[in-house]
N, C-alpha and C positions, 0 to 999 in steps of 0.2 A: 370697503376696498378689498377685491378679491389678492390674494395670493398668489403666486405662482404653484405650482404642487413641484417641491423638492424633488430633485434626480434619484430616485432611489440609489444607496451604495450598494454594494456587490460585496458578499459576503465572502472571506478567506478564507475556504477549506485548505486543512493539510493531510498530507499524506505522510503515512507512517515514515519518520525518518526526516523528513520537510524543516532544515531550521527556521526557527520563531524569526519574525520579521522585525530588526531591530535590534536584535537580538544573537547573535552567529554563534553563542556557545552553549544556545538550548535548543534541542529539536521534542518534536512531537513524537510522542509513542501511541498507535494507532490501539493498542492493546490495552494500553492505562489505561487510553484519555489522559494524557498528562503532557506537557511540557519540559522534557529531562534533560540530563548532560551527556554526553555521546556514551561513558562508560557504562550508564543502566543498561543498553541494549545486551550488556556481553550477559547480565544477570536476567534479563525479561525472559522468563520460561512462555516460547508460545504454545499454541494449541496444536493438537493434529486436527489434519483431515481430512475430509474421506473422498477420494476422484474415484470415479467407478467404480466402485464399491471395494475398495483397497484403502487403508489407512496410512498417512504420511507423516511425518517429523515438518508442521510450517518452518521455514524460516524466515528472517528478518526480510532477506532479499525477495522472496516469492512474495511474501505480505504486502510489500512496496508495490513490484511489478502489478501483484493482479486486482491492488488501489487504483494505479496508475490507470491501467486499464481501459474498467470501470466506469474511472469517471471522463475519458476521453472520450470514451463511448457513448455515453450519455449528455455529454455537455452541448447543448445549442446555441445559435447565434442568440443575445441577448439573453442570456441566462441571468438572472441574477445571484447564482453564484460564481467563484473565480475559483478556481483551481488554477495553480501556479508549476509550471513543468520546472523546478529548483534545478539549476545544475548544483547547488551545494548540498542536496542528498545525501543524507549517509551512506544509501544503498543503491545509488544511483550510478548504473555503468555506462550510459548511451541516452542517443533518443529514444523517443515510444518506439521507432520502430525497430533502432538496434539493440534495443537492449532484450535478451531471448528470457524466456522463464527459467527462471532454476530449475535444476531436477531436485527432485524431495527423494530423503531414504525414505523406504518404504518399514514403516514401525510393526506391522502385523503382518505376516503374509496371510491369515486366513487359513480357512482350508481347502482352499483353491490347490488342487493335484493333476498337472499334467497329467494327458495319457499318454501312457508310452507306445512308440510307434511301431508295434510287432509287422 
């Protein structure tokens, strides 16, 4: 007797910040890989990195935004992944589309020197 073939489930990605489902006092830290308490994020040293050839200070919120992105970007009808737009975010200000990129300090200027305009 044949079987039906199971629905495939849909797999829960999170995005950096995204609380654990079931869970409302752990969120995901995109940088661990881990599932934390909101106060780790104040200790997670992130990365720099480098936008046209100029190096930045990430933060928490840019990491979020340019996850978010990403995978909005990418995600198709019948995906079988799910990506979850949380409004309980840690770092979440708006929707995908109000929510703007942060600006990043700039950590290195380089030796990028204007020329002066004699």
């Amino acid at each position: 007797m044949n079987q039906p073939n199971p629905v495939p489930t849909r797999v829960r990605h999170y995005l950096h910040g995204d609380p654990v489902e079931g869970n409302p006092e752990r969120f995901y830290c995109q940088r661990c890989d881990l599932f934390v308490e909101r106060g780790h994020f104040a200790t997670c040293e992130l990365d720099n990195v480098v936008i046209r050839g100029l190096r930045y200070k990430e933060t928490h919120e840019w990491r979020y935004v340019t996850a978010r992105r990403r995978w909005m970007r990418t995600f198709e009808p019948g995906d079988k992944r799910r990506i979850v737009d949380d409004p309980g975010n840690v770092f979440r200000t708006g929707t995908a589309s109000e929510q703007a990129l942060p600006s990043l300090e700039q950590t290195d200027p380089g030796d990028f020197v204007p020329e002066s305009a004699d």
